[in-house]
C-alpha positions as CSV (number, residue, x, y, z in Angstrom):
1,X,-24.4,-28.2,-2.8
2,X,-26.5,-30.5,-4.1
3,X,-24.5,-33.5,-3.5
4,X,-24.7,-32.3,0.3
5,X,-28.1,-31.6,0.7
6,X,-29.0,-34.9,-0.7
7,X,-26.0,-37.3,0.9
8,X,-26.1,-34.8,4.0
9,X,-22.9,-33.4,5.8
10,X,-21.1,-37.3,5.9
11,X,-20.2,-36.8,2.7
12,X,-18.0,-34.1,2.9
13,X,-14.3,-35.0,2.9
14,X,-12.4,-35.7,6.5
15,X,-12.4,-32.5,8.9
16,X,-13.8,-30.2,6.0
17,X,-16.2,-28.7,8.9
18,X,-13.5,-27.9,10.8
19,X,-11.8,-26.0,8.5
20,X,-15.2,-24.3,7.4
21,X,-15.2,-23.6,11.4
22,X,-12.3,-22.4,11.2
23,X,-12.4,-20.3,8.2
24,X,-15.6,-18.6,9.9
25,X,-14.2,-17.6,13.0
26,X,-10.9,-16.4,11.1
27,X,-13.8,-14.0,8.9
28,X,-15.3,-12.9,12.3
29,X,-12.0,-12.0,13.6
30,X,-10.8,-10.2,10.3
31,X,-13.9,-8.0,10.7
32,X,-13.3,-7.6,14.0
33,X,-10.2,-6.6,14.0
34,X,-11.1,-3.9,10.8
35,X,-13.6,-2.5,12.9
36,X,-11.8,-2.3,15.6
37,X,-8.9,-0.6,13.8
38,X,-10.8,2.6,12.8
39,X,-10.4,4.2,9.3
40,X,-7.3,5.3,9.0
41,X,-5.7,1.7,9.6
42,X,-8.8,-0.1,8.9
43,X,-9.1,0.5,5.5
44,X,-5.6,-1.9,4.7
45,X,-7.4,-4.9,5.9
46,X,-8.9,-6.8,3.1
47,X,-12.9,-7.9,4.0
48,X,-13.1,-11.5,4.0
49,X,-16.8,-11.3,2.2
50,X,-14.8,-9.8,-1.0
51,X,-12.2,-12.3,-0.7
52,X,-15.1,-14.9,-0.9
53,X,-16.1,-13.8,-4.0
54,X,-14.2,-16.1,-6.2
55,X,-15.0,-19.3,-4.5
56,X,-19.2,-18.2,-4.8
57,X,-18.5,-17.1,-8.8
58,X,-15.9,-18.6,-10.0
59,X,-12.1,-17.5,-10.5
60,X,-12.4,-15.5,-13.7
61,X,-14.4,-12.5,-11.9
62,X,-12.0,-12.0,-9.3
63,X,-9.3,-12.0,-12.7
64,X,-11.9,-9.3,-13.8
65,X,-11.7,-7.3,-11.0
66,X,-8.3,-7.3,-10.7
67,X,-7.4,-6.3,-14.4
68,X,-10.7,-3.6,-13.5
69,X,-8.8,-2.3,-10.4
70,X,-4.9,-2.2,-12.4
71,X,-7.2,-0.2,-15.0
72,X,-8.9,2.6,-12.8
73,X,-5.4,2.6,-10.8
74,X,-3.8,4.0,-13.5
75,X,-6.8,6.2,-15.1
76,X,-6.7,7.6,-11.9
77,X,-3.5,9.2,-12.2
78,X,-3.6,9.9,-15.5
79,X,-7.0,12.3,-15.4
80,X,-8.5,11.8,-12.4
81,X,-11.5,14.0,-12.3
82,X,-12.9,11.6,-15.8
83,X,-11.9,8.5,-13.6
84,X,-14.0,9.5,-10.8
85,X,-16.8,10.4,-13.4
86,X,-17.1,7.6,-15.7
87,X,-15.3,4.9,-13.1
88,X,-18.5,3.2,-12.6
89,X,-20.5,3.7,-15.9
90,X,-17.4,2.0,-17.4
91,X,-17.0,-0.9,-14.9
92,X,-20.6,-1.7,-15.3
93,X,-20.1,-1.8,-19.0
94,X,-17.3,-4.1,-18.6
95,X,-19.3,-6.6,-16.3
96,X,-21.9,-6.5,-18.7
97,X,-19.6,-7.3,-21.5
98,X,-18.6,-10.2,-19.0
99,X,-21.9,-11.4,-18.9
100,X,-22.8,-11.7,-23.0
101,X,-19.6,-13.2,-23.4
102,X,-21.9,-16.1,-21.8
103,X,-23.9,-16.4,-24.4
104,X,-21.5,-17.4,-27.2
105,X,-19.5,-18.8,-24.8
106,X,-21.9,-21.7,-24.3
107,X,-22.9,-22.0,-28.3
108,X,-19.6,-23.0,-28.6
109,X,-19.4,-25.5,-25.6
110,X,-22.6,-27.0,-27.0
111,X,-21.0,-27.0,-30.9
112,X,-18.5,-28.6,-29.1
113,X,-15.6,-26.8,-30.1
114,X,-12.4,-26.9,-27.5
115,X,-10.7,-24.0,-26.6
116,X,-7.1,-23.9,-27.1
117,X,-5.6,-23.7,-24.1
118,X,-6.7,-25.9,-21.0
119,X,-5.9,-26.0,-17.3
120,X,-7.1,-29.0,-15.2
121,X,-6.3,-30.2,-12.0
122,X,-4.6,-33.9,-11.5
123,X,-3.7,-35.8,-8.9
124,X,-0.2,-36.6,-8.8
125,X,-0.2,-40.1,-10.3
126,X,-2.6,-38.7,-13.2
127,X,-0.2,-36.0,-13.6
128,X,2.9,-38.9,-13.6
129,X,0.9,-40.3,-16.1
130,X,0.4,-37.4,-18.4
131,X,4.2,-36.8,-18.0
132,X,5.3,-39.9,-19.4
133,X,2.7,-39.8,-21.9
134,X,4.0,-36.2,-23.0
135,X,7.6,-37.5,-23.4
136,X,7.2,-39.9,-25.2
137,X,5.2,-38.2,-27.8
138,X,7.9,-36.1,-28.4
């Protein structure tokens, strides 16, 4: 975001604002078409504002909710009147657990200690690269 208010919309890649165009007009029509449905069909199409959610936050919450949503499927048919009760006191809990995990998350980036396992995106000559490098060290 900064990088585009400062450089403006020419430095977004090639037809990026079509696609965002696109995208936009695909939400519209989602919602429209969930609306349109009525309840009892209606409530099998995904809103695109929650499917949004990772890009604005990051992947890990959308991990989060899903292991949330797996965990309240399940207490639900196990003892469902204590799932309906405490269903929200406890998801609450766990986003706030989420959240301190912030704290000594970051200690650690700034004592510069590496995590153990690592996932980064290359383009496919770095990748090439990486490969060879990999074999050969074994």
């Amino acid at each position: 975001m900064a990088k585009l208010g400062v450089e403006g919309v020419s430095s977004l890649p090639r037809d990026c604002l079509v696609l965002c165009y696109g995208f936009f007009g695909v939400a519209i029509l989602i919602n429209v078409v969930k609306d349109g449905l009525g309840n009892r069909w209606g409530r099998f199409v995904p809103l695109p504002m929650a499917m949004a959610i990772p890009f604005f936050l990051g992947p890990y919450f959308a991990i989060d909710m899903c292991v949330g949503s797996l965990i309240l499927f399940v207490w639900e048919r196990l003892d469902a009147p204590k799932a309906e009760a405490f269903a929200t006191a406890v998801a609450s809990g766990l986003i706030c657990g989420d959240g301190i995990w912030t704290l000594p998350s970051s200690v650690l980036a700034i004592a510069g200690v590496k995590p153990p396992i690592c996932m980064k995106f290359l383009s496919s000559a770095t990748n090439h690269r990486v490969d060879k490098f990999l074999q050969g060290s074994s």
